[in-house]
C-alpha positions as CSV (number, residue, x, y, z in Angstrom):
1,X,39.7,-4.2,13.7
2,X,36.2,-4.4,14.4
3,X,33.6,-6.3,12.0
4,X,30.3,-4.1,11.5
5,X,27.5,-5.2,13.1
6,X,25.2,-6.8,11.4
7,X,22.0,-6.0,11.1
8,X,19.7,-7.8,12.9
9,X,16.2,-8.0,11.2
10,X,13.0,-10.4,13.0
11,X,9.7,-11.1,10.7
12,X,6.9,-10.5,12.5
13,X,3.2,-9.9,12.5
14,X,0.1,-8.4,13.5
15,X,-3.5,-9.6,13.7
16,X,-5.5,-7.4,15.8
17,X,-7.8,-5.3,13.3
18,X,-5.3,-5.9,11.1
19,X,-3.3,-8.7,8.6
20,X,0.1,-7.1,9.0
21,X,3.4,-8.4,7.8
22,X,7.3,-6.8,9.5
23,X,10.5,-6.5,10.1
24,X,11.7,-5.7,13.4
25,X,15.4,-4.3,13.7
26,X,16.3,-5.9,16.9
27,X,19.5,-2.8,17.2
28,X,17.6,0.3,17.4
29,X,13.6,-1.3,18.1
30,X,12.7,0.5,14.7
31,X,9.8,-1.7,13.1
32,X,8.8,-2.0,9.0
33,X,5.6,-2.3,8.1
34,X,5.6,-4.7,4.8
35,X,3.6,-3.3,1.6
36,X,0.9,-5.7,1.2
37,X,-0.7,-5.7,4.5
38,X,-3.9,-5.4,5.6
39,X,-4.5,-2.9,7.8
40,X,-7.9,-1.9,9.5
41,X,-9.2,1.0,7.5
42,X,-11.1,2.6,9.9
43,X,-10.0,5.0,13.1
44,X,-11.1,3.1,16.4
45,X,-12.9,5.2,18.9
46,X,-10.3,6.2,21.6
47,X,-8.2,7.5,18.3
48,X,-8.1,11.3,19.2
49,X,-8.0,14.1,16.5
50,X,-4.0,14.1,16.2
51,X,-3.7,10.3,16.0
52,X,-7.2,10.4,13.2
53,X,-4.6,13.3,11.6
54,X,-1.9,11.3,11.6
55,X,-3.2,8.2,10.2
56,X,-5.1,9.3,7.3
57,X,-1.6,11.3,5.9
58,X,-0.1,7.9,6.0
59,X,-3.3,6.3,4.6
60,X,-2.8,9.0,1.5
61,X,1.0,8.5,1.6
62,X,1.3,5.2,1.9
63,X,-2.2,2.7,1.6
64,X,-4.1,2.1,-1.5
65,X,-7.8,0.6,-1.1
66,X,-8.2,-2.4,-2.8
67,X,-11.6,-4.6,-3.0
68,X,-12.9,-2.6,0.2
69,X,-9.5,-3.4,2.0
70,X,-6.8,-1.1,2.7
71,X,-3.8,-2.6,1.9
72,X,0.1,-1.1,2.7
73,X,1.6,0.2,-0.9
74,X,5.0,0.8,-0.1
75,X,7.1,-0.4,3.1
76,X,6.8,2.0,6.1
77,X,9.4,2.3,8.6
78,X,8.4,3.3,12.5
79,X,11.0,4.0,15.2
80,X,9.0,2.2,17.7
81,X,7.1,-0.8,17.3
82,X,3.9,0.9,19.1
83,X,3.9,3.5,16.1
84,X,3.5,0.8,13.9
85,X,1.1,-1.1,15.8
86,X,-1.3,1.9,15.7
87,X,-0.9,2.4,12.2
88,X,-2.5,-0.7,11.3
89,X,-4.9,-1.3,14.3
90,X,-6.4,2.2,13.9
91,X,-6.0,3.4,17.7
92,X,-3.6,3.4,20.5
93,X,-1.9,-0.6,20.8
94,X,1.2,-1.8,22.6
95,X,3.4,-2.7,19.8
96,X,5.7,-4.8,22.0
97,X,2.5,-7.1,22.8
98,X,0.7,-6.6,19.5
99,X,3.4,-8.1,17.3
100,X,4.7,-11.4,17.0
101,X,7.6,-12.9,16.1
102,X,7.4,-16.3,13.8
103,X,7.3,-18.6,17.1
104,X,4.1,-16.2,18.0
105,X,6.0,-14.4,20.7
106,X,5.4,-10.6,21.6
107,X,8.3,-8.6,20.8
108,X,8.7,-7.2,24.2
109,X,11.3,-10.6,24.4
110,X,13.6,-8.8,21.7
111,X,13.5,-5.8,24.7
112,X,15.3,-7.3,27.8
């Protein structure tokens, strides 16, 4: 009889642009962003008119401003680490290099 597998969950973190706390589900790469992060409120340059679309639906949905920050109201779940990491940067970001585990090591290590 096989045990379920448990679910394997890294905190991690992001400081480019951003103050972001997450978990990373080392089974399927899927990646939480934490409510009560700080993410970067503003759209970075390269961000084209999709990606600007995108992000300010989640900024409604899911970020509050508080004290000229915007901060993450309720925990978001990506499938990919990347999609997290451009939620909270503001622009396109390798999720797998952006985030760090609690030894400061990229993600990408959680990948091979």
């Amino acid at each position: 009889k096989q045990m379920p597998s448990q679910k394997k969950e890294i905190k991690c973190f992001l400081t480019r642009n951003a103050n972001a706390q997450g978990l990373f589900n080392i089974d399927n790469h899927s990646l939480t962003v934490l409510s009560g992060s700080m993410i970067n409120p503003n759209h970075l340059p390269k961000l084209d008119g999709a990606g600007r679309q995108t992000r300010d639906r989640q900024f409604a949905e899911y970020t509050e401003e508080r004290d000229g920050s915007r901060i993450v109201k309720t925990n978001v779940r990506f499938d990919t680490p990347s999609g997290a990491a451009q939620f909270c940067v503001g622009g396109s970001s390798n999720g797998w290099l952006d985030w760090k585990d609690e030894a400061g090591q990229e993600l990408k290590k959680y990948r091979e």
